[in-house]
PyMOL commands that place a pseudoatom at each C-alpha (Angstrom):
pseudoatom trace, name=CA, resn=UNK, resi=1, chain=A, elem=C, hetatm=0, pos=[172.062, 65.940, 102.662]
pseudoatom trace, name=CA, resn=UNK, resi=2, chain=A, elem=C, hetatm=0, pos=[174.211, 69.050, 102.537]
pseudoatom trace, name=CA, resn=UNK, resi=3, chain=A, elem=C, hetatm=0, pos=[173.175, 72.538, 101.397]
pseudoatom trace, name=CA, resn=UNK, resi=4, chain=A, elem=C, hetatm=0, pos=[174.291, 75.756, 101.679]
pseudoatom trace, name=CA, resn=UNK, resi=5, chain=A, elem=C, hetatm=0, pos=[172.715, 79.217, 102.325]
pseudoatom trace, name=CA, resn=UNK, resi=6, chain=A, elem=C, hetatm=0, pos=[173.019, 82.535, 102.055]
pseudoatom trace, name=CA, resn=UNK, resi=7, chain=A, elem=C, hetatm=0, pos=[171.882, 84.554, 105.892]
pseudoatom trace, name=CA, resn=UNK, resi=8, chain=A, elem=C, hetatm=0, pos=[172.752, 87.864, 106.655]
pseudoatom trace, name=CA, resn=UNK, resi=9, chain=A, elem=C, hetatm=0, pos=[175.908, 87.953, 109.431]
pseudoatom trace, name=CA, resn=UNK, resi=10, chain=A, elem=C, hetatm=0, pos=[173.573, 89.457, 112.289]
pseudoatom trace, name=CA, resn=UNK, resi=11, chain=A, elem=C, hetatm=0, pos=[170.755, 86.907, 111.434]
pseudoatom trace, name=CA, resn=UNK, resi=12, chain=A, elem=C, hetatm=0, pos=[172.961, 83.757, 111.405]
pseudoatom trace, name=CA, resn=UNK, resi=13, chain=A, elem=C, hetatm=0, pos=[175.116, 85.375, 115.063]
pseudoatom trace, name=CA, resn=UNK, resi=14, chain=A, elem=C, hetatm=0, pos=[171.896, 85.579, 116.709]
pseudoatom trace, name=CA, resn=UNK, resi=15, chain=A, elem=C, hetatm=0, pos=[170.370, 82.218, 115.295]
pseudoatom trace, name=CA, resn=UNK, resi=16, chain=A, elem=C, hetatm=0, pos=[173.953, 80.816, 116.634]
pseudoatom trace, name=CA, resn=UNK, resi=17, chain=A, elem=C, hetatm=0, pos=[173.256, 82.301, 120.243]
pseudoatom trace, name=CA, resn=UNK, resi=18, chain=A, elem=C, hetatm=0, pos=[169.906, 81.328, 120.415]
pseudoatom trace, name=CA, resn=UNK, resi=19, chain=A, elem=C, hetatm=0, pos=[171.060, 77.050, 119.536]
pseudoatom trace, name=CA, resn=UNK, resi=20, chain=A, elem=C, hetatm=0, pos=[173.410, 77.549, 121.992]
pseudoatom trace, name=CA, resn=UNK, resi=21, chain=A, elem=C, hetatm=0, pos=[171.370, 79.301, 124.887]
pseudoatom trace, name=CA, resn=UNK, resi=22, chain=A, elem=C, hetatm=0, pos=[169.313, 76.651, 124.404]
pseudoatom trace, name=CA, resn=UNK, resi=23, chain=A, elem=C, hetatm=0, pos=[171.494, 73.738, 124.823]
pseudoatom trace, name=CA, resn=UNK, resi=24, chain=A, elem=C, hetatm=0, pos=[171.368, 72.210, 121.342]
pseudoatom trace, name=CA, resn=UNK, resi=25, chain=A, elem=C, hetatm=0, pos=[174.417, 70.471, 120.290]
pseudoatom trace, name=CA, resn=UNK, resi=26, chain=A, elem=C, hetatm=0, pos=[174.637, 71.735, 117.132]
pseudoatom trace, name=CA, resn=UNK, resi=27, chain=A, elem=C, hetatm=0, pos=[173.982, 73.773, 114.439]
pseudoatom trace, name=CA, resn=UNK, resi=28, chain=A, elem=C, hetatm=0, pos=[172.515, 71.597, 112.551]
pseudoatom trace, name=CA, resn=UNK, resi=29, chain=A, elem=C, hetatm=0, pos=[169.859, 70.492, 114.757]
pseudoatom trace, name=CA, resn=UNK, resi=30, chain=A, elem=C, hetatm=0, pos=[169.063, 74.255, 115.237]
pseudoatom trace, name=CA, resn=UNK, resi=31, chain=A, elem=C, hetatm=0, pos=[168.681, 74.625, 111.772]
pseudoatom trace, name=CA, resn=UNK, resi=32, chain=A, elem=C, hetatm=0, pos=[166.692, 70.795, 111.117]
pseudoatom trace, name=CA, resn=UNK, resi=33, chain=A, elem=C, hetatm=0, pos=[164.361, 72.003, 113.814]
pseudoatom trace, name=CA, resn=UNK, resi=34, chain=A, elem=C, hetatm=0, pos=[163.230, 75.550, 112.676]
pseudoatom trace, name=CA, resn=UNK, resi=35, chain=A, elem=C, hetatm=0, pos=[162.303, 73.821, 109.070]
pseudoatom trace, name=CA, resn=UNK, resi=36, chain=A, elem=C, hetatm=0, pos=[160.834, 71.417, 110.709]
pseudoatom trace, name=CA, resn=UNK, resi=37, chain=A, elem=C, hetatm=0, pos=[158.513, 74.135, 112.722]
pseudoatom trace, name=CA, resn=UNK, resi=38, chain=A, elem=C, hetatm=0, pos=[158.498, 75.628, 109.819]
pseudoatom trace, name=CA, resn=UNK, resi=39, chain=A, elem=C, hetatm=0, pos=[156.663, 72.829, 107.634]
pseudoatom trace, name=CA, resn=UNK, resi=40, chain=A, elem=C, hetatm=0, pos=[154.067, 71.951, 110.266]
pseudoatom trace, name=CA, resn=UNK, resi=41, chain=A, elem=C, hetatm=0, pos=[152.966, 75.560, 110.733]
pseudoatom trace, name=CA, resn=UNK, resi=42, chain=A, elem=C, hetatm=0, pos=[152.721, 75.908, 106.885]
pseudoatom trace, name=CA, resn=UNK, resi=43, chain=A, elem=C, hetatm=0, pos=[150.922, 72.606, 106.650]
pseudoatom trace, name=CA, resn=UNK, resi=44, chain=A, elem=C, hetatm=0, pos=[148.560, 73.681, 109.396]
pseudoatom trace, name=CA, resn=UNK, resi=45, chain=A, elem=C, hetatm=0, pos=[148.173, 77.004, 107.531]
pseudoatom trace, name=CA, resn=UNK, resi=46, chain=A, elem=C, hetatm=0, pos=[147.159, 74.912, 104.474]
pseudoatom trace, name=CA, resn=UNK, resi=47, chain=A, elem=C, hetatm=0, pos=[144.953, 72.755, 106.215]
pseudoatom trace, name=CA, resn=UNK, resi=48, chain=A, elem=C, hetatm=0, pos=[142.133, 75.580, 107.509]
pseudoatom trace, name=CA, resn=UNK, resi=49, chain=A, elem=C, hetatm=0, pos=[139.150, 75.730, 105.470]
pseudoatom trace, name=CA, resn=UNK, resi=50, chain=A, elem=C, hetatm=0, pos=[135.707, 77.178, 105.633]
pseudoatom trace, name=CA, resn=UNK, resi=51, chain=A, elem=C, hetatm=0, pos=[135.730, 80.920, 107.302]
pseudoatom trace, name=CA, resn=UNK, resi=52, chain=A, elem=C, hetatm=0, pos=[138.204, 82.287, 109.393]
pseudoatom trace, name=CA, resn=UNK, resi=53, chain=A, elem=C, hetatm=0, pos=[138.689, 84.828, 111.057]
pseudoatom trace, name=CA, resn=UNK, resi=54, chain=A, elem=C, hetatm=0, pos=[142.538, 86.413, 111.050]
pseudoatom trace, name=CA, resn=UNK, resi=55, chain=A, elem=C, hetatm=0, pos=[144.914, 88.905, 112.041]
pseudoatom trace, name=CA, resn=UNK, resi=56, chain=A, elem=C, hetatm=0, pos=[147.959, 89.572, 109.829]
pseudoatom trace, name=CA, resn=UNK, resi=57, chain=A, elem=C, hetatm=0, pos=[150.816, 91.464, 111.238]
pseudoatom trace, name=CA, resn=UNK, resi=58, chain=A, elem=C, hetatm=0, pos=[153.913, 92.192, 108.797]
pseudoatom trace, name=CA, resn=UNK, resi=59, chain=A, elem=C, hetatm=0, pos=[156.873, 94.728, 108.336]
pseudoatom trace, name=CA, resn=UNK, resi=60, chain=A, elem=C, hetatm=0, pos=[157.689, 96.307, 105.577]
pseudoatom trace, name=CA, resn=UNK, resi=61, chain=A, elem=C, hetatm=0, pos=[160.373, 99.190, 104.185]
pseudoatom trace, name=CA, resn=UNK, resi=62, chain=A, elem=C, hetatm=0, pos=[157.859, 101.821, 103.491]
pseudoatom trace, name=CA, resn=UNK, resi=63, chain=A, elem=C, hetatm=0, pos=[159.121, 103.968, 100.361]
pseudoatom trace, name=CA, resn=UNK, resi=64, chain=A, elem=C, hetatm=0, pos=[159.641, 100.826, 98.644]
pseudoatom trace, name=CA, resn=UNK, resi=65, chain=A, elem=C, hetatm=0, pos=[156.433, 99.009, 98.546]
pseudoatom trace, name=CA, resn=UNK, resi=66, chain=A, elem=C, hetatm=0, pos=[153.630, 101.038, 99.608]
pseudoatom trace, name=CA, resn=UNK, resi=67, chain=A, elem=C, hetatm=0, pos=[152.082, 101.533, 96.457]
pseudoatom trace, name=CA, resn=UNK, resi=68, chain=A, elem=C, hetatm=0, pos=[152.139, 97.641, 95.821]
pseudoatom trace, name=CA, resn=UNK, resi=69, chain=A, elem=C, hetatm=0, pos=[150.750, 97.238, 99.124]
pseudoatom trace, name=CA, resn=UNK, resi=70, chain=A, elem=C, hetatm=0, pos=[147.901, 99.328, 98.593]
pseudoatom trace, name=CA, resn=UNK, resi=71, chain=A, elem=C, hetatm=0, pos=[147.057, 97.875, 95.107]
pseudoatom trace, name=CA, resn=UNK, resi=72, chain=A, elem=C, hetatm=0, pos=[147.109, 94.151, 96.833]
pseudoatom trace, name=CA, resn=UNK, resi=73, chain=A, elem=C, hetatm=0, pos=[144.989, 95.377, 100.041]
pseudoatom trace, name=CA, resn=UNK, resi=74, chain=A, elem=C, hetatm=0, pos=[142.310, 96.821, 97.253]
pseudoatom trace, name=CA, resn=UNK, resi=75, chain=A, elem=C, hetatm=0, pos=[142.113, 93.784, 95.525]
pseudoatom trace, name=CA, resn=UNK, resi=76, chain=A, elem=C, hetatm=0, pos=[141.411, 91.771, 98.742]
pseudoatom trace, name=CA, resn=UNK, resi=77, chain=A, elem=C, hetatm=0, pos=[138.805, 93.930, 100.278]
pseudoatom trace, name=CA, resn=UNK, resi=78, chain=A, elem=C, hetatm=0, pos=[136.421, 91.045, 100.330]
pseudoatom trace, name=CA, resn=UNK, resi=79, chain=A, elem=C, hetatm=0, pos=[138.289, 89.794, 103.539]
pseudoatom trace, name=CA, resn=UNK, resi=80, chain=A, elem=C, hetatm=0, pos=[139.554, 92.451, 104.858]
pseudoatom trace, name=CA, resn=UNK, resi=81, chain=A, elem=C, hetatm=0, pos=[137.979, 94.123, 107.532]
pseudoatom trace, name=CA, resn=UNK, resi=82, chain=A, elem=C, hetatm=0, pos=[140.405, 96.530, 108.852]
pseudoatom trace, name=CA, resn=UNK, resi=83, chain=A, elem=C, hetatm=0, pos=[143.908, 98.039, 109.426]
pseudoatom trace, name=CA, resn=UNK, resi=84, chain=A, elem=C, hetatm=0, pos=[146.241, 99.206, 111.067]
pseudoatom trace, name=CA, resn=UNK, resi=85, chain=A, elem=C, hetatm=0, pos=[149.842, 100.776, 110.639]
pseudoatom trace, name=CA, resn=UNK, resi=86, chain=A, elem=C, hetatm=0, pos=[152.510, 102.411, 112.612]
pseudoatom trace, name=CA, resn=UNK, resi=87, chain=A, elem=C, hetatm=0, pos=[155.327, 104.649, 111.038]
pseudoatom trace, name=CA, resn=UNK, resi=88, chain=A, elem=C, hetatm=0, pos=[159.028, 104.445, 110.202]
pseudoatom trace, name=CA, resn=UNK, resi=89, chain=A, elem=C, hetatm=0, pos=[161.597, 103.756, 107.776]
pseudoatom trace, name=CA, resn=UNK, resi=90, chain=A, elem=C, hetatm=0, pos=[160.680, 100.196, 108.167]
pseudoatom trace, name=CA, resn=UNK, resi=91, chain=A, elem=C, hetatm=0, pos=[156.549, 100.226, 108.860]
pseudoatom trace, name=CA, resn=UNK, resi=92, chain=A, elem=C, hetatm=0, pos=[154.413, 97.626, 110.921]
pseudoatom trace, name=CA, resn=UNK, resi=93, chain=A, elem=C, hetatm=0, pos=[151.104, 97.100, 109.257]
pseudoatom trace, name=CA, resn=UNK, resi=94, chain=A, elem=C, hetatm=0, pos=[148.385, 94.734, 110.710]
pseudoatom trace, name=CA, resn=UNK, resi=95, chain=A, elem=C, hetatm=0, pos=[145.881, 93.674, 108.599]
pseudoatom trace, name=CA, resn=UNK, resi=96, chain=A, elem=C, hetatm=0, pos=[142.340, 91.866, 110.322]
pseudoatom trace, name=CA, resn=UNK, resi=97, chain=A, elem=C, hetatm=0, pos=[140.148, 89.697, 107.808]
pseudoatom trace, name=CA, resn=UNK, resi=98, chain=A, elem=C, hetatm=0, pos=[137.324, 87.841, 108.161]
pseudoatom trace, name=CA, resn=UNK, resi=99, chain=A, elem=C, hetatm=0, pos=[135.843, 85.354, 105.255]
pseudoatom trace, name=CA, resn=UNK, resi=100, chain=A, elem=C, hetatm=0, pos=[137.167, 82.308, 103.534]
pseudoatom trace, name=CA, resn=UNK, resi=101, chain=A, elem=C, hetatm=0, pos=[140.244, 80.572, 104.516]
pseudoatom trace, name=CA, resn=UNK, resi=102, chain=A, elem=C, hetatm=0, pos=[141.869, 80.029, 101.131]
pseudoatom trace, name=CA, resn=UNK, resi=103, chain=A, elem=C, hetatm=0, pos=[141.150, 83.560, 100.131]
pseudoatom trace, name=CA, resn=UNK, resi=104, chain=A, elem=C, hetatm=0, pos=[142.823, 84.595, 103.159]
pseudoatom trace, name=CA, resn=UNK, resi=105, chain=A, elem=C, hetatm=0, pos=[145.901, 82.676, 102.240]
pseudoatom trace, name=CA, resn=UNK, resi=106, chain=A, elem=C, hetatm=0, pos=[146.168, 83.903, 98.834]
pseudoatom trace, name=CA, resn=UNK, resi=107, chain=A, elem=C, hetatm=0, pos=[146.145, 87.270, 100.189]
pseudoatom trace, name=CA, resn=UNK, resi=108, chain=A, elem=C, hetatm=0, pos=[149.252, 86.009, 102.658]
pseudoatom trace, name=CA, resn=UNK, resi=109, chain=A, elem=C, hetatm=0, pos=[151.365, 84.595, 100.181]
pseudoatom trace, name=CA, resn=UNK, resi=110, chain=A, elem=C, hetatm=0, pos=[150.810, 87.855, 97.866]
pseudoatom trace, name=CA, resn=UNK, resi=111, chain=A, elem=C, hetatm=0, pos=[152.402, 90.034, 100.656]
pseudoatom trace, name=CA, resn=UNK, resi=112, chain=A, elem=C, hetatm=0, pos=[155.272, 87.309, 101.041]
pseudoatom trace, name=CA, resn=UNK, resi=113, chain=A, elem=C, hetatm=0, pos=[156.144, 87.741, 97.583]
pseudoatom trace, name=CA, resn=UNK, resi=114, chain=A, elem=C, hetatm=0, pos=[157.633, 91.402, 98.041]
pseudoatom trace, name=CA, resn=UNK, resi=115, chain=A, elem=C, hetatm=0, pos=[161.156, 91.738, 98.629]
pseudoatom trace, name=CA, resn=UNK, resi=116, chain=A, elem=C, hetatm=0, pos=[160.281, 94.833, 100.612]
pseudoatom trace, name=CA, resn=UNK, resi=117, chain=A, elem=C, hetatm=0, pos=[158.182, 92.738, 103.605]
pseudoatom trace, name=CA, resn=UNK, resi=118, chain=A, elem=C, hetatm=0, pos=[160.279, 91.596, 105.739]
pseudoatom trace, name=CA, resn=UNK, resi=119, chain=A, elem=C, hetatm=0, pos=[157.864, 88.951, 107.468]
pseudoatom trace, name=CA, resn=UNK, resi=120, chain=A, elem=C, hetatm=0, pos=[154.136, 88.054, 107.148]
pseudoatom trace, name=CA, resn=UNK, resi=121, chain=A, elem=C, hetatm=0, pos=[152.628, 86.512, 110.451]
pseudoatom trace, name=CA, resn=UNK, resi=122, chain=A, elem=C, hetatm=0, pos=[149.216, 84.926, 110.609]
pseudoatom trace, name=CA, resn=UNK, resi=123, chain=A, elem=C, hetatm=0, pos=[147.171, 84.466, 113.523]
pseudoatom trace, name=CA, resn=UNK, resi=124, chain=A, elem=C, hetatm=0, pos=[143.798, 82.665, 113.101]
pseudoatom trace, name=CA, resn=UNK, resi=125, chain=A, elem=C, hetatm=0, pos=[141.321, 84.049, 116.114]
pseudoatom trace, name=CA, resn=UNK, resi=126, chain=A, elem=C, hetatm=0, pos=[138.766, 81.090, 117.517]
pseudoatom trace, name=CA, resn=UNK, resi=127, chain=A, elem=C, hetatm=0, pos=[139.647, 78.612, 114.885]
pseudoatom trace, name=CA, resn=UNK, resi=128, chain=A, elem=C, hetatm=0, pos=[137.051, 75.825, 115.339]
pseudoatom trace, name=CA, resn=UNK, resi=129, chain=A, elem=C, hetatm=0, pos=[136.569, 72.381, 114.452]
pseudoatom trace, name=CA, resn=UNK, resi=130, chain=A, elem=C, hetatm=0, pos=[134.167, 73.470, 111.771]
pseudoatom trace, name=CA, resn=UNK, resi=131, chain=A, elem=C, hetatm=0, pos=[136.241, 76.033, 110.135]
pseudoatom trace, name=CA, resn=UNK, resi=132, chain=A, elem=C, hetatm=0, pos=[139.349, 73.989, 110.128]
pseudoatom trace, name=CA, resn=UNK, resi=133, chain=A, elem=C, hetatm=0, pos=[138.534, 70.560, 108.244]
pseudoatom trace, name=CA, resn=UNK, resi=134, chain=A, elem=C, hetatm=0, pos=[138.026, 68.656, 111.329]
for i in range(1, 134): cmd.bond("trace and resi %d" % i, "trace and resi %d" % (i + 1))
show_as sticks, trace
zoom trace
């Protein structure tokens, strides 16, 4: 199947160098591979269940989305535990919860949604057997 895509210059250069550095013969096995990585993180993501414990660490451009950001991390202070945040035009915030798994999520994909966040990663501390479905 063919599609097409819109990627910022310097994002799709870099992406190129990195195939390459790599060895890949193509393009388009870099790019089948990444949504492939992409999928099974997502599915493991969706699969947790139970309580978690969870670090979220995401970037954001400050002026435009603060006050969003602060309305969203009120409404989720049933997980969240801490945070922290460093300065700049563009911020870093990082964001520890504890409590259940899909509330967690929700609170992930509500930070996604902003134009303004550049990236939302998740990092699930001591995930057991119990706490993830298994």
């Amino acid at each position: 199947m063919r599609t097409s895509l819109n990627i910022p210059s310097e994002v799709l250069e870099t992406f190129d160098e990195t195939w390459q550095d790599e060895g890949l013969e193509s393009r388009s096995r870099a790019v089948r591979e990444a949504l492939q990585e992409y999928v099974e993180r997502h599915r493991q993501f969706e699969e947790l269940a139970g309580d978690v414990t969870a670090a979220l660490a995401f970037d954001y451009e400050h002026t435009l989305v603060i006050g969003d950001l602060h309305t969203v991390q009120h409404e989720f202070q049933d997980v969240i535990e801490t945070t922290h945040h460093t300065h700049g035009e563009w911020c870093l915030e990082t964001i520890f919860c504890c409590g259940p798994a899909d509330r967690i999520r929700e609170l992930v994909y509500r930070l996604r949604d902003f134009d303004a966040v550049g990236r939302v990663n998740v990092m699930f501390l001591q995930p057991t057997a119990e706490n993830n479905g298994n």
